[in-house]
CHARMM-style PDB file with segment names, atoms N, HN, CA, C and O in Angstrom:
ATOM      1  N   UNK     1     101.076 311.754 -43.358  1.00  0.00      PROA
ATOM      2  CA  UNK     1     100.098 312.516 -44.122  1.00  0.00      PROA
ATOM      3  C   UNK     1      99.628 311.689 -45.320  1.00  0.00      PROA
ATOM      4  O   UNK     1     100.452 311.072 -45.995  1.00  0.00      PROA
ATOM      5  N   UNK     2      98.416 311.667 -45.577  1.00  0.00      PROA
ATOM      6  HN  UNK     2      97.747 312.168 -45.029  1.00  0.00      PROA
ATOM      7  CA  UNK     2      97.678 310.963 -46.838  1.00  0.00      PROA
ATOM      8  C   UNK     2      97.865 311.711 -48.293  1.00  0.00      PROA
ATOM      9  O   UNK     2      97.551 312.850 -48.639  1.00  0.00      PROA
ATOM     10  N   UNK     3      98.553 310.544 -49.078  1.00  0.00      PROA
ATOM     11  HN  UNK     3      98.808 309.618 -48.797  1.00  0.00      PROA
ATOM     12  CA  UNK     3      97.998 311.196 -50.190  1.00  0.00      PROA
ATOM     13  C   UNK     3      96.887 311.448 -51.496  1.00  0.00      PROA
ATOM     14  O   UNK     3      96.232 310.502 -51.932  1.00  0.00      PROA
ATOM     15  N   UNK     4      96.783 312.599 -51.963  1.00  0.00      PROA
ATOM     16  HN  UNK     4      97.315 313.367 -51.609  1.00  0.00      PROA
ATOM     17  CA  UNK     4      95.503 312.584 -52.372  1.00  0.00      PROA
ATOM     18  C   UNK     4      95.317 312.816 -54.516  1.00  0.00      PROA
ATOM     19  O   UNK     4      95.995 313.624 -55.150  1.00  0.00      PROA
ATOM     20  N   UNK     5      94.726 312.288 -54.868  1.00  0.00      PROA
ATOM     21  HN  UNK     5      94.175 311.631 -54.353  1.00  0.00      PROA
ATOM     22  CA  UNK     5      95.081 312.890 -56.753  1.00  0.00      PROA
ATOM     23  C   UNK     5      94.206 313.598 -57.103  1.00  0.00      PROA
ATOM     24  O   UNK     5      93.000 313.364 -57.176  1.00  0.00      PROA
ATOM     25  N   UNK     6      94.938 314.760 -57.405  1.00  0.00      PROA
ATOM     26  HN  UNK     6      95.918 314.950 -57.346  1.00  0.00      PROA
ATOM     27  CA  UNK     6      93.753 315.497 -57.467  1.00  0.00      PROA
ATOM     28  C   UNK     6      94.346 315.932 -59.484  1.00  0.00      PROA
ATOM     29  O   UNK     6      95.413 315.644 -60.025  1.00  0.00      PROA
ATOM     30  N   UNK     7      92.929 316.800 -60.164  1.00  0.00      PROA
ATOM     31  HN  UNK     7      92.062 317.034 -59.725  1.00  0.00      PROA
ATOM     32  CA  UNK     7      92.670 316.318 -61.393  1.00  0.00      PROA
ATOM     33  C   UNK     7      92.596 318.152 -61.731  1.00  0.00      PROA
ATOM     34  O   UNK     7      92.065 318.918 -60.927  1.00  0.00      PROA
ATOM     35  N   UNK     8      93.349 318.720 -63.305  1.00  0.00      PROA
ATOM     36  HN  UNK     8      93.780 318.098 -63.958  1.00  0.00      PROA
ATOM     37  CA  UNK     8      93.531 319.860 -63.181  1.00  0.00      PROA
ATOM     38  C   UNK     8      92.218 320.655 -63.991  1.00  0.00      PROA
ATOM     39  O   UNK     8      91.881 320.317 -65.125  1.00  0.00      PROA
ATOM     40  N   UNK     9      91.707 321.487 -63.414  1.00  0.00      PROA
ATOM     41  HN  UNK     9      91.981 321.762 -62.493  1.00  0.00      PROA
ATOM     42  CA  UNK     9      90.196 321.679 -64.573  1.00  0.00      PROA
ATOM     43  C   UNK     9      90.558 322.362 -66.030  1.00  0.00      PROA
ATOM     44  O   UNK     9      89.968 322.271 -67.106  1.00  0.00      PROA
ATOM     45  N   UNK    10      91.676 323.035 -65.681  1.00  0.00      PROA
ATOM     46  HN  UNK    10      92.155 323.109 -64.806  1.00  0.00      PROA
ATOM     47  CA  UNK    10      92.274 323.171 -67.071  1.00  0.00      PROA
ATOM     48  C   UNK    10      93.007 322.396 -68.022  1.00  0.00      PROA
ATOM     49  O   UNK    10      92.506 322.389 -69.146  1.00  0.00      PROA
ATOM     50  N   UNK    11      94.140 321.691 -67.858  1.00  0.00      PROA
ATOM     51  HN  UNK    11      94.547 321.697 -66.945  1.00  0.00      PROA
ATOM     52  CA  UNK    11      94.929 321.268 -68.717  1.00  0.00      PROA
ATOM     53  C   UNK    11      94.786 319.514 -68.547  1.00  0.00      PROA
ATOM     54  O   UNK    11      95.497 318.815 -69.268  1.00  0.00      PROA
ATOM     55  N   UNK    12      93.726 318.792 -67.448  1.00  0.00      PROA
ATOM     56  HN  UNK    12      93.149 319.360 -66.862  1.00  0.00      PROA
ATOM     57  CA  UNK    12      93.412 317.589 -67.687  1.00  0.00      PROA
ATOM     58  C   UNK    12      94.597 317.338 -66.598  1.00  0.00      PROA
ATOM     59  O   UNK    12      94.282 316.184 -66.308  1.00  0.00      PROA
ATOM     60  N   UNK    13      95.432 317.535 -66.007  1.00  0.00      PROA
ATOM     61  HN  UNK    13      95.688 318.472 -66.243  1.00  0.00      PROA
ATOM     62  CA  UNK    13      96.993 316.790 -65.710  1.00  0.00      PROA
ATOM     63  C   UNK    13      95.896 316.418 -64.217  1.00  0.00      PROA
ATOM     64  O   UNK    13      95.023 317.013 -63.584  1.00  0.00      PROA
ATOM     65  N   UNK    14      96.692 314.866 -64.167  1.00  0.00      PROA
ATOM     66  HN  UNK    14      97.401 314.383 -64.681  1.00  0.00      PROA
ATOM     67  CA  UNK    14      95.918 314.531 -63.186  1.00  0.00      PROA
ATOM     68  C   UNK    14      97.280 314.238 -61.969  1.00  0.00      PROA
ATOM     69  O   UNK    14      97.894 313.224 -62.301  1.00  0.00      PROA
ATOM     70  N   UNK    15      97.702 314.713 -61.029  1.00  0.00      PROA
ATOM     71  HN  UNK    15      97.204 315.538 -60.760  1.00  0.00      PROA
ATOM     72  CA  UNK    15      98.765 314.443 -59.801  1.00  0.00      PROA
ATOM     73  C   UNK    15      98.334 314.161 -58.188  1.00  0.00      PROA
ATOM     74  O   UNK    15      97.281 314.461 -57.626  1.00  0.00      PROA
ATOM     75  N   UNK    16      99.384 313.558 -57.714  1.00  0.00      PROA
ATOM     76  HN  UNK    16     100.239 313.314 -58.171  1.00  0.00      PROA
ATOM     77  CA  UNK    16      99.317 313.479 -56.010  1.00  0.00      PROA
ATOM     78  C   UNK    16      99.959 314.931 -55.114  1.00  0.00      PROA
ATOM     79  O   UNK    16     100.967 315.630 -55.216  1.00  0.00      PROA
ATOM     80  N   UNK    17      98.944 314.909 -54.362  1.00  0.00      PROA
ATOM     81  HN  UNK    17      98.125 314.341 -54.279  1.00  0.00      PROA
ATOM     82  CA  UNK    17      99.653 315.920 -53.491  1.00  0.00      PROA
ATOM     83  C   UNK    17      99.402 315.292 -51.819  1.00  0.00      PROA
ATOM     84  O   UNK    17      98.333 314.865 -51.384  1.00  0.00      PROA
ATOM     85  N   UNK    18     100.789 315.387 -51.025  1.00  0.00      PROA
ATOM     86  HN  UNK    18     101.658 315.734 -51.378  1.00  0.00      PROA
ATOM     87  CA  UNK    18     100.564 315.243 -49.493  1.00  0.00      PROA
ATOM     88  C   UNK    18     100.208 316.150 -49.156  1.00  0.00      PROA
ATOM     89  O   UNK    18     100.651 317.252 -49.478  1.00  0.00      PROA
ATOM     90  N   UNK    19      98.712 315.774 -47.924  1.00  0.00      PROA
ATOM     91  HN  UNK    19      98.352 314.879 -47.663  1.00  0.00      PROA
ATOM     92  CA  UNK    19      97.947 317.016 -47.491  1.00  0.00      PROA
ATOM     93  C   UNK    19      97.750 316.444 -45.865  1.00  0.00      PROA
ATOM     94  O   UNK    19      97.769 315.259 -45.531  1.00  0.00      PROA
ATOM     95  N   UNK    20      97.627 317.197 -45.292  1.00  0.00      PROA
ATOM     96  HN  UNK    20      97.611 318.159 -45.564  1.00  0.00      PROA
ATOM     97  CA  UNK    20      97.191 317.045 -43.998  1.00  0.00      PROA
ATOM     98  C   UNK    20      95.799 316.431 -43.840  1.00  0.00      PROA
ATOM     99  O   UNK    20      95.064 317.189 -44.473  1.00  0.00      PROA
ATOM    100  N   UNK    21      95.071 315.457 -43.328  1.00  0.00      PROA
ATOM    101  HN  UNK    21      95.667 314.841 -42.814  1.00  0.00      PROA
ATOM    102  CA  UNK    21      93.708 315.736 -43.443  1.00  0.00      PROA
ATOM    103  C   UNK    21      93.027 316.708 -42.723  1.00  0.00      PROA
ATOM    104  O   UNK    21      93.148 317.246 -41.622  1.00  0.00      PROA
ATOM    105  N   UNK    22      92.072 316.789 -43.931  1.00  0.00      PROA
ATOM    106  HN  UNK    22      91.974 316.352 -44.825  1.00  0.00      PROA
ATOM    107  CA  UNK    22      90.839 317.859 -43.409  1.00  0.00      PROA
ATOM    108  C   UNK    22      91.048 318.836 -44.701  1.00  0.00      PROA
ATOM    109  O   UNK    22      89.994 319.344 -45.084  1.00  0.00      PROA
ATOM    110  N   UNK    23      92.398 319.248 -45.560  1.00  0.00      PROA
ATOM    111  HN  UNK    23      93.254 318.836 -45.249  1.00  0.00      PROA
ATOM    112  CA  UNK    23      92.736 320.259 -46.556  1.00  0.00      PROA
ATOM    113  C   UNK    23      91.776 319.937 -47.456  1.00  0.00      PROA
ATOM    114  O   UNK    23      91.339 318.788 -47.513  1.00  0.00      PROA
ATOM    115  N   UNK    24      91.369 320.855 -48.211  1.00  0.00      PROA
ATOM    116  HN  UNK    24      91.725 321.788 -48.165  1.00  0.00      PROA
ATOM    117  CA  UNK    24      90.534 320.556 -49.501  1.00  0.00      PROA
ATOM    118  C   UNK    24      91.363 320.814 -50.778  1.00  0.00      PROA
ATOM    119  O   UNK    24      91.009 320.185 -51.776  1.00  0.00      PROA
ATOM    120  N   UNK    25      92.503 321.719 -50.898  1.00  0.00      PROA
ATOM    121  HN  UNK    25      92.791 322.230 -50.088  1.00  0.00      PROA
ATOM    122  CA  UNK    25      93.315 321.408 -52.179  1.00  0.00      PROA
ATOM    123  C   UNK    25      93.282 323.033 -52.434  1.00  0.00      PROA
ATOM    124  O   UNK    25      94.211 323.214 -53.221  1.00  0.00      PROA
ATOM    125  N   UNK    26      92.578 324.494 -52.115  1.00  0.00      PROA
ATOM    126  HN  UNK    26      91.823 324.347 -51.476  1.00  0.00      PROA
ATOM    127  CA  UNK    26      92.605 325.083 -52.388  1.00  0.00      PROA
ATOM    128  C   UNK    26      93.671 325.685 -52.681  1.00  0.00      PROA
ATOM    129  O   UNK    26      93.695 326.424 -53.665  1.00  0.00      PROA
ATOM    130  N   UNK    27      94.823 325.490 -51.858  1.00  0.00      PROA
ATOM    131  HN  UNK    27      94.804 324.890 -51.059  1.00  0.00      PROA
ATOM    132  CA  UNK    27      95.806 326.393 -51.952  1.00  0.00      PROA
ATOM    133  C   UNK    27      96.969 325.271 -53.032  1.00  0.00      PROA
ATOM    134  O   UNK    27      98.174 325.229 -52.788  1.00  0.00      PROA
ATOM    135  N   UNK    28      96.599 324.796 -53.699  1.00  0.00      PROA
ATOM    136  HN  UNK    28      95.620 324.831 -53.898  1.00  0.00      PROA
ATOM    137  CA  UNK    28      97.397 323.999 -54.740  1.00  0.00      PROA
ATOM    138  C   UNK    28      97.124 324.832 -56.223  1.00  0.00      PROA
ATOM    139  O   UNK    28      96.385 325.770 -56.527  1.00  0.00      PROA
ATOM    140  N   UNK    29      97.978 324.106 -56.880  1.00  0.00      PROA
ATOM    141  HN  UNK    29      98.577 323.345 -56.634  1.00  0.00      PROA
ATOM    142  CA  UNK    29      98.060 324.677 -58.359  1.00  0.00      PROA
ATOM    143  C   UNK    29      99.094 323.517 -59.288  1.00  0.00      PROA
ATOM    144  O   UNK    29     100.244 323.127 -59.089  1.00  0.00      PROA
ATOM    145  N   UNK    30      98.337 323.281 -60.092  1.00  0.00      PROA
ATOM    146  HN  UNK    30      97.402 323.598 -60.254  1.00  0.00      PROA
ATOM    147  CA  UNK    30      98.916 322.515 -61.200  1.00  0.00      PROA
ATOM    148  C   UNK    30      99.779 322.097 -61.580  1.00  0.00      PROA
ATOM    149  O   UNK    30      99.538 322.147 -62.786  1.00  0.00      PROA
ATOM    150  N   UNK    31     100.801 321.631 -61.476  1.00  0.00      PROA
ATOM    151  HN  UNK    31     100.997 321.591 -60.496  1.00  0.00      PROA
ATOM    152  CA  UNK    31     102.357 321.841 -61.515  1.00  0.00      PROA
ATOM    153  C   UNK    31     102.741 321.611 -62.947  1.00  0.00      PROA
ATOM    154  O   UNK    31     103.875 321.595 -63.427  1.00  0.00      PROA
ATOM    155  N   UNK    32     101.527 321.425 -63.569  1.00  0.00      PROA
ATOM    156  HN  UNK    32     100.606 321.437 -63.179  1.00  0.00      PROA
ATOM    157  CA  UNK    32     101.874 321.373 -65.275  1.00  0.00      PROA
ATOM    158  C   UNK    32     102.115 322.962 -66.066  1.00  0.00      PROA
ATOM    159  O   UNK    32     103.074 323.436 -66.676  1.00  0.00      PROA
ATOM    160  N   UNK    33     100.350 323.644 -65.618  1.00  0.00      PROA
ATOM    161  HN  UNK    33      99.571 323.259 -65.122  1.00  0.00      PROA
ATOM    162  CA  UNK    33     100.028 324.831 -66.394  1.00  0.00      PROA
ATOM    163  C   UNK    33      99.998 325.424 -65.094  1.00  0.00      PROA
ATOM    164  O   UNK    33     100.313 326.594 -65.312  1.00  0.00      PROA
ATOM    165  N   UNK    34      99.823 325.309 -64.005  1.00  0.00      PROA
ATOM    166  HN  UNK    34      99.567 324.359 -63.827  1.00  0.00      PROA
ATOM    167  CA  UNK    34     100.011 326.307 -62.891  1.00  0.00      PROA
ATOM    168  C   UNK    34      98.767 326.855 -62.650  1.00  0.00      PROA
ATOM    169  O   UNK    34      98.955 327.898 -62.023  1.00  0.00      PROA
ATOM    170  N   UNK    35      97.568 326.667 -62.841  1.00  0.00      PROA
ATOM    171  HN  UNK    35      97.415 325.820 -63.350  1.00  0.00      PROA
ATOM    172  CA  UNK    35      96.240 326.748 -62.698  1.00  0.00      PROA
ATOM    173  C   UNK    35      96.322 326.491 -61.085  1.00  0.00      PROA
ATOM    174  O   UNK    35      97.052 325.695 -60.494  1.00  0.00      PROA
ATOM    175  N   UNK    36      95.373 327.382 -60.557  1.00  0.00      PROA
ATOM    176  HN  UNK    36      94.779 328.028 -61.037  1.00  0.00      PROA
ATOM    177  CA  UNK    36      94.728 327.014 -58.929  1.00  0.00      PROA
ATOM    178  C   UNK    36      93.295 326.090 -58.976  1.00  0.00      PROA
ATOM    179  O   UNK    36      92.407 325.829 -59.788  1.00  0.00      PROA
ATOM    180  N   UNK    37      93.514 325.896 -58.129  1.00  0.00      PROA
ATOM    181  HN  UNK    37      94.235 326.108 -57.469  1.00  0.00      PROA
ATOM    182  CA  UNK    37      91.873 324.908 -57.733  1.00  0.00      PROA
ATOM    183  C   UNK    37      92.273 323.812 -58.013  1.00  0.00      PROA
ATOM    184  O   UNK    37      91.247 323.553 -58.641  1.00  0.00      PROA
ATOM    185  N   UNK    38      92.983 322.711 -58.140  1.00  0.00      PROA
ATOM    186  HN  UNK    38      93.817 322.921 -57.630  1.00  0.00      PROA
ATOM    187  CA  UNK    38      92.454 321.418 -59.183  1.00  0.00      PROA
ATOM    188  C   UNK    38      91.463 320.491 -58.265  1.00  0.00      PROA
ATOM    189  O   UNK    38      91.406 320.409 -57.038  1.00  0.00      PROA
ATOM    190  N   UNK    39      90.781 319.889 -59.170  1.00  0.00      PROA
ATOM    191  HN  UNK    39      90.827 319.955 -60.167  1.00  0.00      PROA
ATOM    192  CA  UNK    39      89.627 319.105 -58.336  1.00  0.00      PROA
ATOM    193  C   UNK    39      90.634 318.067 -58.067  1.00  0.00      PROA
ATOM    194  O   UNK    39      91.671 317.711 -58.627  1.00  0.00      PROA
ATOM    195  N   UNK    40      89.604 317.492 -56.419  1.00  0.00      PROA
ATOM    196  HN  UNK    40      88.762 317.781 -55.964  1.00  0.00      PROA
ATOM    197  CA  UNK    40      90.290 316.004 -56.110  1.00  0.00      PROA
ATOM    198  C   UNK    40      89.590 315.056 -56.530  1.00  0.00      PROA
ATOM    199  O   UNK    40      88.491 315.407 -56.959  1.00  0.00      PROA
ATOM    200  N   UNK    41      89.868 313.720 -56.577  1.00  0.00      PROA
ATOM    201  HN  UNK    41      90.761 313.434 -56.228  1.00  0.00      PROA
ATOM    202  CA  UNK    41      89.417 312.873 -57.444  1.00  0.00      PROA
ATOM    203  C   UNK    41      89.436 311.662 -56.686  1.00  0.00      PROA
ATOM    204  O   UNK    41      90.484 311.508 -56.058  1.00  0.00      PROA
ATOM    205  N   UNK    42      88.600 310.777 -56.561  1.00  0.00      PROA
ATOM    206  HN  UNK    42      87.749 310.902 -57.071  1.00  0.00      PROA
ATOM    207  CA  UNK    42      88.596 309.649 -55.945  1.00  0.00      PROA
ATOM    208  C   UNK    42      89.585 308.610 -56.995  1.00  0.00      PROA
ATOM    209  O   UNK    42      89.526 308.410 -58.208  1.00  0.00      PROA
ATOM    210  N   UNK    43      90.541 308.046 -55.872  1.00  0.00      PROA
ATOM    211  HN  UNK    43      90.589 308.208 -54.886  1.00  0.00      PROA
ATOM    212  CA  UNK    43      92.375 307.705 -56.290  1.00  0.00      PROA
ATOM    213  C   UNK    43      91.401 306.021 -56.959  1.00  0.00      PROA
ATOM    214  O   UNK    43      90.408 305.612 -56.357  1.00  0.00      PROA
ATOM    215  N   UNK    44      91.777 305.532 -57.818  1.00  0.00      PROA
ATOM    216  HN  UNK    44      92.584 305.864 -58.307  1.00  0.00      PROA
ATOM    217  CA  UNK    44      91.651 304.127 -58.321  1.00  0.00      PROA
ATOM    218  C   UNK    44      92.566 303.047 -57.204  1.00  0.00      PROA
ATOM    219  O   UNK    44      92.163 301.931 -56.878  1.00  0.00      PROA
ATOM    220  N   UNK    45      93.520 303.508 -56.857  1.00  0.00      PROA
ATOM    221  HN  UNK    45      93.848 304.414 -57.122  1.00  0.00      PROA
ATOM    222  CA  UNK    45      94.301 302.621 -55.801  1.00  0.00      PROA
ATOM    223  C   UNK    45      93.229 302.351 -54.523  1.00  0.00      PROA
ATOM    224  O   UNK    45      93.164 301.221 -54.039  1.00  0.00      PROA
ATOM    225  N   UNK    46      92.375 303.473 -53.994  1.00  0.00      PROA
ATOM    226  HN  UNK    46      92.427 304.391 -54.387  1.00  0.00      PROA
ATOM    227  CA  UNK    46      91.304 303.429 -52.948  1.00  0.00      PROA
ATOM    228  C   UNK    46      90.486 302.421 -53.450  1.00  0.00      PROA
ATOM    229  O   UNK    46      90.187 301.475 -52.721  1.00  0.00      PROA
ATOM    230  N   UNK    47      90.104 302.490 -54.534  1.00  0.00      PROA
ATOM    231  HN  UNK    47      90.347 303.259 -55.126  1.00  0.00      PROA
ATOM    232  CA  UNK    47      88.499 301.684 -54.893  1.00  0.00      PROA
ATOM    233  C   UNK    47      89.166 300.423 -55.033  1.00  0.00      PROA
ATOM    234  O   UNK    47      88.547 299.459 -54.581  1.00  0.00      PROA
ATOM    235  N   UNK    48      90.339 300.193 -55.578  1.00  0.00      PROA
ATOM    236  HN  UNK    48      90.842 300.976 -55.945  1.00  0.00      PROA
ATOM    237  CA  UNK    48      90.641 298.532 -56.138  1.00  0.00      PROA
ATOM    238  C   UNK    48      91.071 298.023 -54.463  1.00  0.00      PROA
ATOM    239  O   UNK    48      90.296 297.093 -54.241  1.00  0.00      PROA
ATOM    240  N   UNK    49      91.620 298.151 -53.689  1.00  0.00      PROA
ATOM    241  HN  UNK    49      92.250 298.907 -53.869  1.00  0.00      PROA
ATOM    242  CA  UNK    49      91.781 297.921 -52.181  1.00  0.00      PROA
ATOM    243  C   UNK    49      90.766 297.753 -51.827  1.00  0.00      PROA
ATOM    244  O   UNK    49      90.817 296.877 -50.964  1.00  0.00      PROA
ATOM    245  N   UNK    50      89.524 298.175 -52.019  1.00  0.00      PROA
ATOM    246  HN  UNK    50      89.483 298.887 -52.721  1.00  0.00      PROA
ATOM    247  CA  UNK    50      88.507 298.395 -51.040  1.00  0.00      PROA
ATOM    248  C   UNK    50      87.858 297.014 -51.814  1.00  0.00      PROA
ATOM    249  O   UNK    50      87.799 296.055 -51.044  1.00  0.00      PROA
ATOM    250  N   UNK    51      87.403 296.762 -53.074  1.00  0.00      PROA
ATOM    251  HN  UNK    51      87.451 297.541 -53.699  1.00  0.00      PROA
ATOM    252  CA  UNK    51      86.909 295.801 -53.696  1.00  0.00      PROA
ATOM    253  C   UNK    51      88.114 294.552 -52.971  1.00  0.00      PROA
ATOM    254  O   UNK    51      87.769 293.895 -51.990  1.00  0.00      PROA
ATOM    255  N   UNK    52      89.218 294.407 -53.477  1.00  0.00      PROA
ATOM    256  HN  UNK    52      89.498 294.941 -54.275  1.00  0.00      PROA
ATOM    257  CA  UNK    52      90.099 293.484 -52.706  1.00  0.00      PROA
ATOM    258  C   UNK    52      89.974 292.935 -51.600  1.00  0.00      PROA
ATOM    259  O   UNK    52      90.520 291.855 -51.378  1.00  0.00      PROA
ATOM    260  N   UNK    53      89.183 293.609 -50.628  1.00  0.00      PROA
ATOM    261  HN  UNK    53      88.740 294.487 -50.808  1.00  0.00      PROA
ATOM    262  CA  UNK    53      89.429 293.111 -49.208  1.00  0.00      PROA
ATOM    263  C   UNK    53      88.027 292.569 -49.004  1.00  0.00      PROA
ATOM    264  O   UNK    53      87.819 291.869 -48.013  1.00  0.00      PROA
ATOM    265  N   UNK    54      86.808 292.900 -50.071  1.00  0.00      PROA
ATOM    266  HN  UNK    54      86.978 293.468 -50.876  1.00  0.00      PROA
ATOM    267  CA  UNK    54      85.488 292.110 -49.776  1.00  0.00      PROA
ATOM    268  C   UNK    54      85.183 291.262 -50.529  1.00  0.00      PROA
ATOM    269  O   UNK    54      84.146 290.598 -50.509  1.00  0.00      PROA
ATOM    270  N   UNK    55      86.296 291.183 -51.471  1.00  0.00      PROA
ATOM    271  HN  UNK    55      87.138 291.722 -51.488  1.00  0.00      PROA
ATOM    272  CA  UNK    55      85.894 289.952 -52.265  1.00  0.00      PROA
ATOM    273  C   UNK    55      85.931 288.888 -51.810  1.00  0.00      PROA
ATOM    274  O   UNK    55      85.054 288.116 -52.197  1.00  0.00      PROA
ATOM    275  N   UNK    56      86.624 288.540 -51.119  1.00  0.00      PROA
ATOM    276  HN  UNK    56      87.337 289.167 -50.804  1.00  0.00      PROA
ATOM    277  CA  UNK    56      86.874 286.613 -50.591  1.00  0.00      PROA
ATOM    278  C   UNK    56      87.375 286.268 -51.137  1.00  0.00      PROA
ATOM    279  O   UNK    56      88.420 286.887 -51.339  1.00  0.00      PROA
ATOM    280  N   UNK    57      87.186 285.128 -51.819  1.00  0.00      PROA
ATOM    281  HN  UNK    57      86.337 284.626 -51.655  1.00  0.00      PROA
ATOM    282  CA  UNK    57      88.319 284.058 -52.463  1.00  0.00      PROA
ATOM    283  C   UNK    57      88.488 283.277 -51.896  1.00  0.00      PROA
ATOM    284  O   UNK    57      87.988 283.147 -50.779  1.00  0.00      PROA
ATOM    285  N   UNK    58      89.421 282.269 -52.553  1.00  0.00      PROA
ATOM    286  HN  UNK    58      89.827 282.374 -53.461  1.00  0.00      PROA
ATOM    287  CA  UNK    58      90.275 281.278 -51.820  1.00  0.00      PROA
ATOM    288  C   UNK    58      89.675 279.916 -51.637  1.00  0.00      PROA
ATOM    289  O   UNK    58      88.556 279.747 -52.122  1.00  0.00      PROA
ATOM    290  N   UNK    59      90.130 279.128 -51.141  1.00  0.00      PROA
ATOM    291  HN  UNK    59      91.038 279.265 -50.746  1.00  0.00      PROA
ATOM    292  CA  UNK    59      89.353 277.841 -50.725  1.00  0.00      PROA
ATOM    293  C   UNK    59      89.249 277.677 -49.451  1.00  0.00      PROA
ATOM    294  O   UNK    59      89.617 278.636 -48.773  1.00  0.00      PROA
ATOM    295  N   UNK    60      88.808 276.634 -48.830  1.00  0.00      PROA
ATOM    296  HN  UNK    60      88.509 275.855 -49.381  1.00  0.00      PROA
ATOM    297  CA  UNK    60      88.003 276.294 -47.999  1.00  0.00      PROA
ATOM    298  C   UNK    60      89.507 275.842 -46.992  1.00  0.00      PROA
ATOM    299  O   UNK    60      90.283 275.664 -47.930  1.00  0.00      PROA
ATOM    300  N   UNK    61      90.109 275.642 -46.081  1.00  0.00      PROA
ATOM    301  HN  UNK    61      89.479 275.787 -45.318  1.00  0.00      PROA
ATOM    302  CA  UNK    61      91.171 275.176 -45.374  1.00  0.00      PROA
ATOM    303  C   UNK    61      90.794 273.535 -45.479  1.00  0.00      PROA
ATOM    304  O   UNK    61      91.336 272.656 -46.149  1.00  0.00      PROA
ATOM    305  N   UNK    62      89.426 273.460 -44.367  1.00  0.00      PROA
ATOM    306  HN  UNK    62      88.986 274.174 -43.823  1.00  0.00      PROA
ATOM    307  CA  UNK    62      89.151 272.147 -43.951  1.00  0.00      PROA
ATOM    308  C   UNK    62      88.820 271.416 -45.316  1.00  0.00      PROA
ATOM    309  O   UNK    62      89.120 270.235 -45.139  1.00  0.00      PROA
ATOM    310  N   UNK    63      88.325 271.598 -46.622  1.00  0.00      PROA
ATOM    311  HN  UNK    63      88.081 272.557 -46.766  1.00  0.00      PROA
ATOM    312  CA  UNK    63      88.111 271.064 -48.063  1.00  0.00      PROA
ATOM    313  C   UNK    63      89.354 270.085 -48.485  1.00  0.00      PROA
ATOM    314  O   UNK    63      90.011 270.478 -49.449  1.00  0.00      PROA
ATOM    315  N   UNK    64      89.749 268.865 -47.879  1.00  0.00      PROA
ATOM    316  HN  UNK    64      89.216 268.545 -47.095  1.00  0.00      PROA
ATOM    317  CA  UNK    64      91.185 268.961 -48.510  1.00  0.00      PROA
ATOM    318  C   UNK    64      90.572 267.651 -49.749  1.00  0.00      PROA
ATOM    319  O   UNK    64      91.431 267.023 -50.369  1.00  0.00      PROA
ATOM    320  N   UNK    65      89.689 267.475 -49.896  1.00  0.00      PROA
ATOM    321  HN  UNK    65      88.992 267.985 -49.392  1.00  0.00      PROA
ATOM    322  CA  UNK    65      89.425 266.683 -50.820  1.00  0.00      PROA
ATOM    323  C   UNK    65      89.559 264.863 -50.320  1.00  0.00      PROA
ATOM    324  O   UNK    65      89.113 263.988 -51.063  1.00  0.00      PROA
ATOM    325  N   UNK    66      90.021 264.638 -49.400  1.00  0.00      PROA
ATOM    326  HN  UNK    66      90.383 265.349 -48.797  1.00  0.00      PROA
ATOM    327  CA  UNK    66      89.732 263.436 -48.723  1.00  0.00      PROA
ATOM    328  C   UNK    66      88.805 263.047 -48.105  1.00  0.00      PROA
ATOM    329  O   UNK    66      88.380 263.780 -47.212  1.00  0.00      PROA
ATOM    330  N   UNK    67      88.369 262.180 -48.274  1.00  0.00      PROA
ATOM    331  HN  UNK    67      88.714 261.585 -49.000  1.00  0.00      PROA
ATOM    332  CA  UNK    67      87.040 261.856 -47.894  1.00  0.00      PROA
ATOM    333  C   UNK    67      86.728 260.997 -46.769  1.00  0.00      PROA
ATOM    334  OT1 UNK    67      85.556 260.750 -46.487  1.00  0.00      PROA
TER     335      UNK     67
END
């Protein structure tokens, strides 16, 4: 199961919850202030992976500097 961070509209507390996919979070609640709903939030671990893997880098293999 994936996990997901979701962000509390009341008290700011931002946490992970394992969800099945397809769940939207409704039936969660805050585990700070105990509020229902908290919004989900696109995770920073997703976006920096995703930039990571299109960046490139590196050098060239065949470049070995001999001429």
């Amino acid at each position: 199961m994936p996990i997901y961070e979701y962000k509390c509209g009341k008290c700011g507390h931002v946490f992970d919850a394992m969800q099945r996919i397809g769940e939207d979070g409704t039936n969660l609640k805050c585990p700070m202030c105990n509020a229902p709903r908290p919004d989900k939030i696109f995770s920073a671990f997703s976006s920096s992976g995703a930039a990571g893997v299109s960046s490139g880098g590196g050098g060239n293999c065949s470049s070995s500097g001999f001429g």
